[in-house]
N, C-alpha and C positions, 0 to 999 in steps of 0.2 A: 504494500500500500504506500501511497505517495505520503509525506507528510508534511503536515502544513505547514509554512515559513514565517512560524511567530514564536519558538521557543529553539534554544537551545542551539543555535550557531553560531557557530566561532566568528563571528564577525562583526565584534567591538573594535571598536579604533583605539588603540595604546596609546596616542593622545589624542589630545582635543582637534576638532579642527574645523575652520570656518564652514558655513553651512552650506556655499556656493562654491567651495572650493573641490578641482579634482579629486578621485579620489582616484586607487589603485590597486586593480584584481587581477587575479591569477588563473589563466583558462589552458587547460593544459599543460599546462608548466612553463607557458609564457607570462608577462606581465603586459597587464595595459591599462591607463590610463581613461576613464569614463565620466560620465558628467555625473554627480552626486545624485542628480532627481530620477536619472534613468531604472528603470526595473532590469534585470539580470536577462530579460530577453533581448530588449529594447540594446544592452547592451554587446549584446553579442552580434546580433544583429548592425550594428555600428561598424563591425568591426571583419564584418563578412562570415560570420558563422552560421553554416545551413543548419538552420534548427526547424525541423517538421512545426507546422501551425494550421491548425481548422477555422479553430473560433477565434483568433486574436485579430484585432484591426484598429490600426493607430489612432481611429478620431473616437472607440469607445474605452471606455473603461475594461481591465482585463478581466475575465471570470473564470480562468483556468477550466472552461466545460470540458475542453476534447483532450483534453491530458497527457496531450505528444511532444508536449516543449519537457518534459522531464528534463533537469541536468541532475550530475551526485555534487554534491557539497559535505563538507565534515560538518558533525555535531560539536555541539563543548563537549559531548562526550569523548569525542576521539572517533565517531562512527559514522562511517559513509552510510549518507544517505541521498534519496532522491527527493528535487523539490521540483515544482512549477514553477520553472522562469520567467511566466510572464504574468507572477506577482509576489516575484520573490525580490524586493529592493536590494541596489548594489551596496556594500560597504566595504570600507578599506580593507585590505587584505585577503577578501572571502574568494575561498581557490574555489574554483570549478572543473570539471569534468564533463565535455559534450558526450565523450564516447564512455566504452567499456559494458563490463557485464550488467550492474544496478542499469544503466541506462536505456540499455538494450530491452530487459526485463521489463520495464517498465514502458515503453512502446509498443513492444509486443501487449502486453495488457492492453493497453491504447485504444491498437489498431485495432485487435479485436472486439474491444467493445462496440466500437464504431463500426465496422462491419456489420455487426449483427443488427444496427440499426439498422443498417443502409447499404443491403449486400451486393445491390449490382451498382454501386457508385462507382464509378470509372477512376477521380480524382483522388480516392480516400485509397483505392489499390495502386497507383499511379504514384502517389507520394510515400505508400507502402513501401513498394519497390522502388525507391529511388531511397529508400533510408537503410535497405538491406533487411528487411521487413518480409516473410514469404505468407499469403493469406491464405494460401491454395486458388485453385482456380474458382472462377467467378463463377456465378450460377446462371443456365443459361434459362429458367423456365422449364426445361425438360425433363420428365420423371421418369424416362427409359420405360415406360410400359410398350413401347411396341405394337401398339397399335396402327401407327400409322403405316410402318414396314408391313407389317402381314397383313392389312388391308390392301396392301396396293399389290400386294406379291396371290396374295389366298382370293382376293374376293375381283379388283380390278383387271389385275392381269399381270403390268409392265414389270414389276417390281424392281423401280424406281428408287427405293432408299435401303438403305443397310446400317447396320451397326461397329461401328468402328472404335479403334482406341486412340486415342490421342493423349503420349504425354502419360499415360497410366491412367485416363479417364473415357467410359464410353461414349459416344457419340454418333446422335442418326446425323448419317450424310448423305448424298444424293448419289447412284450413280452415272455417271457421265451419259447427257444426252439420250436419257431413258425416259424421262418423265413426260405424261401424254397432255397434260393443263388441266385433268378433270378435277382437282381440289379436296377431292373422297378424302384426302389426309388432312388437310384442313380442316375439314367439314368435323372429322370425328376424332381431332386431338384435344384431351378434357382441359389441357392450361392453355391453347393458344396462343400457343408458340409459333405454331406452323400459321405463316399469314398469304392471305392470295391477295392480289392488287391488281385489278384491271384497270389499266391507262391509258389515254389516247389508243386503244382497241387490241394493246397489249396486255397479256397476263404475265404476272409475274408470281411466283410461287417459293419461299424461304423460308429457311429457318435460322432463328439467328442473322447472325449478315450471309449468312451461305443460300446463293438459289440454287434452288430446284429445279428450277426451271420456267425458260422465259419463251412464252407462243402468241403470236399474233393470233386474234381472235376473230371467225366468222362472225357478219353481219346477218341480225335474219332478216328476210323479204318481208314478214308481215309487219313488224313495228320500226325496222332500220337499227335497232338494239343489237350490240356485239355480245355473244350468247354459249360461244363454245371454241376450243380451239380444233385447227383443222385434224392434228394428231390425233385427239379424241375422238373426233366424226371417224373416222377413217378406224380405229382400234373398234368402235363398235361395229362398224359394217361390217370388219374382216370376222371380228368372232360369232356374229349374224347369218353368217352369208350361208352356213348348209340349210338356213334353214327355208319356206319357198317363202319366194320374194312377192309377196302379194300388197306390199305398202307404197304408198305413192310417194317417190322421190320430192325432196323439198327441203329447205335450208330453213324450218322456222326453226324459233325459240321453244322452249317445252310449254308455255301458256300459250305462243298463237300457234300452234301442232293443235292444243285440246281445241282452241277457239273457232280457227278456218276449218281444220278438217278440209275437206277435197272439194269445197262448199264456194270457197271465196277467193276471187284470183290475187294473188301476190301485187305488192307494191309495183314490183320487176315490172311484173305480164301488164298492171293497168301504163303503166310509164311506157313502157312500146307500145301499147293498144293509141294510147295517144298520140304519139309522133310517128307513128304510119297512116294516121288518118288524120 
């Protein structure tokens, strides 16, 4: 545990000395010279020392919440300990220590608390790893049930995704240029991880930043509405095809299929009925 910086450190002045006057601390076994009003972060920071920070910012007041400025400082007892530097005030002679084991301890504590707030924060793993800090890997959304794999393999057809390791962790990824745009994995993954985005008449299908796979999408004739991609039309026809072809060929959407039926001519057929007559 961190301890608070109001009892018991060695860092009385052996003599007097004016109030505005420099004073002179010890950070690693250098000495340097700081302005008396500064806090122990403020002054490290002066002086170019990278010390991890979440919640400190110069125009408020410090509140020590994210607990990453830890340095060690001795006790009057003679006992390293860890304080928060950024409301730990400077005093003449008080040695510091940015690195080492207490310090490190004491980050790692930190980071993880923080984390479990805020696990897919990208900045709080970022500044992790920039302190030598390891979190594990980040979370992506995904609870490996596998559904979306064996739905596209056992029930769709392509089987389109697989399960892989990355690093000592599993992970669904796509196989290359297999995925047909139907979205069945989308449709039936329970966190929603798996996203489909139809754009300017493009689909695009991902996990994570990883796609899936990216298909222009047919337009239908009855509403002008982009409704399926060509890959899919074509995956069902082919696995269709033993069976007899008694349905009337046509590019709707699945509502204007139920609506026109064989009933009402296509946008297409009225748009040439008109400009030939």
């Amino acid at each position: 545990m961190i301890d608070k910086p109001i009892k018991g450190l060695n860092t009385m002045n052996p003599s007097p000395m004016l109030e505005n006057e420099p004073v002179e601390i010890v950070v690693d076994g250098n000495s340097y010279t700081v302005d008396p009003k500064m806090t122990v972060l403020e002054a490290l920071k002066s002086h170019s020392f990278d010390i991890p920070t979440l919640c400190f910012h110069p125009a408020l007041k410090p509140s020590g919440a994210c607990k990453l400025c830890a340095v060690e400082v001795v006790a009057k007892s003679g006992r390293a300990i860890t304080m928060l530097s950024c409301i730990l005030p400077v005093k003449n002679g008080l040695e510091i220590k940015t690195q080492g084991e207490l310090v490190k301890q004491a980050r790692v504590r930190a980071f993880g608390n923080l984390i479990q707030m805020a696990p897919q924060s990208r900045k709080i793993r970022d500044l992790a790893k920039k302190h030598g800090i390891d979190l594990g890997p980040p979370p992506d959304g995904c609870i490996r049930c596998r559904l979306c794999i064996r739905v596209c393999r056992e029930i769709v057809g392509p089987g389109a995704l697989k399960m892989e390791k990355r690093e000592g962790t599993d992970f669904v990824v796509p196989f290359p240029d297999t995925c047909i745009g139907c979205g069945t994995c989308a449709n039936l993954c329970p966190t929603q991880v798996i996203k489909v985005e139809d754009l300017e008449n493009v689909r695009t299908i991902s996990i994570r930043d990883e796609v899936i796979g990216r298909h222009p999408l047919e337009i239908c004739e009855g509403c002008g509405k982009s409704f399926a991609t060509p890959k899919f039309l074509k995956h069902i026809a082919d696995r269709t095809a033993p069976h007899p072809d008694v349905k009337l060929h046509h590019r709707y959407c699945q509502t204007c299929a139920k609506l026109f039926s064989d009933r009402i001519k296509s946008f297409k057929n009225r748009k040439e009925h008109i400009i030939t007559h």
